[in-house]
ZALUMLO-739788 format. One record per residue (C-alpha): x, y, z; residue number from 0. Coordinates in nm, 3 decimals, decimal comma. Layout:
{{X; Y; Z}; NUM}
...
! end
This chain:
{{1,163; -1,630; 0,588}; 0}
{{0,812; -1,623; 0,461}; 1}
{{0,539; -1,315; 0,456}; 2}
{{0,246; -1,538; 0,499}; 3}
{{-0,137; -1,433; 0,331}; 4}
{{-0,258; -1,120; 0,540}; 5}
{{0,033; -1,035; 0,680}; 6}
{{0,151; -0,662; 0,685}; 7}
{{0,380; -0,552; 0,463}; 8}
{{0,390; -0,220; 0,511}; 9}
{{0,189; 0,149; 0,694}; 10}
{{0,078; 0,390; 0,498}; 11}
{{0,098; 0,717; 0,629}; 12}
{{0,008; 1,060; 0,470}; 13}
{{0,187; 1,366; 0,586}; 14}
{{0,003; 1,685; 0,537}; 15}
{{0,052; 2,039; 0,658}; 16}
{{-0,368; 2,005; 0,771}; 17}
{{-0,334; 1,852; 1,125}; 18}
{{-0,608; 1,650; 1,248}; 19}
{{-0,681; 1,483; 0,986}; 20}
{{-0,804; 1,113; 0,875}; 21}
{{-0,725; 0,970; 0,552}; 22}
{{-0,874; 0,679; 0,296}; 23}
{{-0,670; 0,424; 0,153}; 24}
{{-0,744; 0,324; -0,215}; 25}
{{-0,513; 0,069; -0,415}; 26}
{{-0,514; 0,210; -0,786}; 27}
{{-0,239; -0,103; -0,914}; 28}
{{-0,215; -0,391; -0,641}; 29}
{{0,061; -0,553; -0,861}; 30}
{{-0,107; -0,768; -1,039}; 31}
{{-0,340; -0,928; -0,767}; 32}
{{-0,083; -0,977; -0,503}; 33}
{{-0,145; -0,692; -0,244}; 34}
{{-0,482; -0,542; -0,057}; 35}
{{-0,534; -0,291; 0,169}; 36}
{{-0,695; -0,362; 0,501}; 37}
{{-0,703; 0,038; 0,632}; 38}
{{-0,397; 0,177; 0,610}; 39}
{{-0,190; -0,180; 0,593}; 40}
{{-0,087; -0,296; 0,307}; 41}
{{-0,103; -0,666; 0,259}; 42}
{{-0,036; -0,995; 0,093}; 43}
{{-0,270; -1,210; -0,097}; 44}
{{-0,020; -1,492; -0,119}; 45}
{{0,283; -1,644; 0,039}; 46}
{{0,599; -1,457; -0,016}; 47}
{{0,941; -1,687; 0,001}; 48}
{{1,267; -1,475; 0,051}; 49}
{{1,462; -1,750; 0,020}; 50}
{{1,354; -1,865; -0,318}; 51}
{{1,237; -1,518; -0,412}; 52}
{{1,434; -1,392; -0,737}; 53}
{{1,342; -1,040; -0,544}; 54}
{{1,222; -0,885; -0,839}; 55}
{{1,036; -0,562; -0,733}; 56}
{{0,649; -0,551; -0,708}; 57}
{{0,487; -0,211; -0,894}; 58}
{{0,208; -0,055; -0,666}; 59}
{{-0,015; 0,290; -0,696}; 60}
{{-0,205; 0,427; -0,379}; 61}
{{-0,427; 0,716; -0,356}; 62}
{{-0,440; 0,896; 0,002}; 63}
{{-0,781; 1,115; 0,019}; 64}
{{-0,838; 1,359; 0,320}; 65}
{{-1,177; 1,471; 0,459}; 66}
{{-1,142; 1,810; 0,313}; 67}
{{-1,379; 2,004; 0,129}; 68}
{{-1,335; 1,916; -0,165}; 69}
{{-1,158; 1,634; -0,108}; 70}
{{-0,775; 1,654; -0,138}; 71}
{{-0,659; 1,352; -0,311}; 72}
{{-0,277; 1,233; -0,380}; 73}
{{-0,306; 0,990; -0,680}; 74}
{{-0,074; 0,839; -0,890}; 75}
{{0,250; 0,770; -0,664}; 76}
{{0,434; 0,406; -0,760}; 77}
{{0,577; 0,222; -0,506}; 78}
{{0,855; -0,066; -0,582}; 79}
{{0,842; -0,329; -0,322}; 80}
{{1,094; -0,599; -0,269}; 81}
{{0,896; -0,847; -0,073}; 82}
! end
């Protein structure tokens, strides 16, 4: 099975106790080149194999900012991907 260039990997989705409101995507580590964010999908930047994959995880930070005055931001979180 192959995750093909583009492809999502993965929604982010920020819960907070503020309803109503939108949120910015920023990738702070895209593990080493190999993930973007389009919106709020993560995605690849190259062709992941699971087959020949030695499914070693990937190391990823986001930071989630709200519309909030002043902004609230959530930095610093690490996500571990097996892709």
């Amino acid at each position: 099975m192959l995750t093909l260039v583009g492809e999502r990997i993965a929604r982010l989705v920020t819960i907070d106790e503020d309803i109503n409101q939108t949120y910015t995507y920023r990738l702070l580590d895209d593990g080493g080149g190999l993930f973007q964010l389009q919106g709020d999908s993560l995605t690849a930047t190259r062709t992941f194999d699971f087959e020949t994959s030695d499914n070693s995880p990937f190391v990823i930070v986001v930071e989630s900012v709200d519309q909030s005055k002043p902004d609230f931001k959530v930095i610093g979180y690490r996500y571990s991907l097996h892709v």
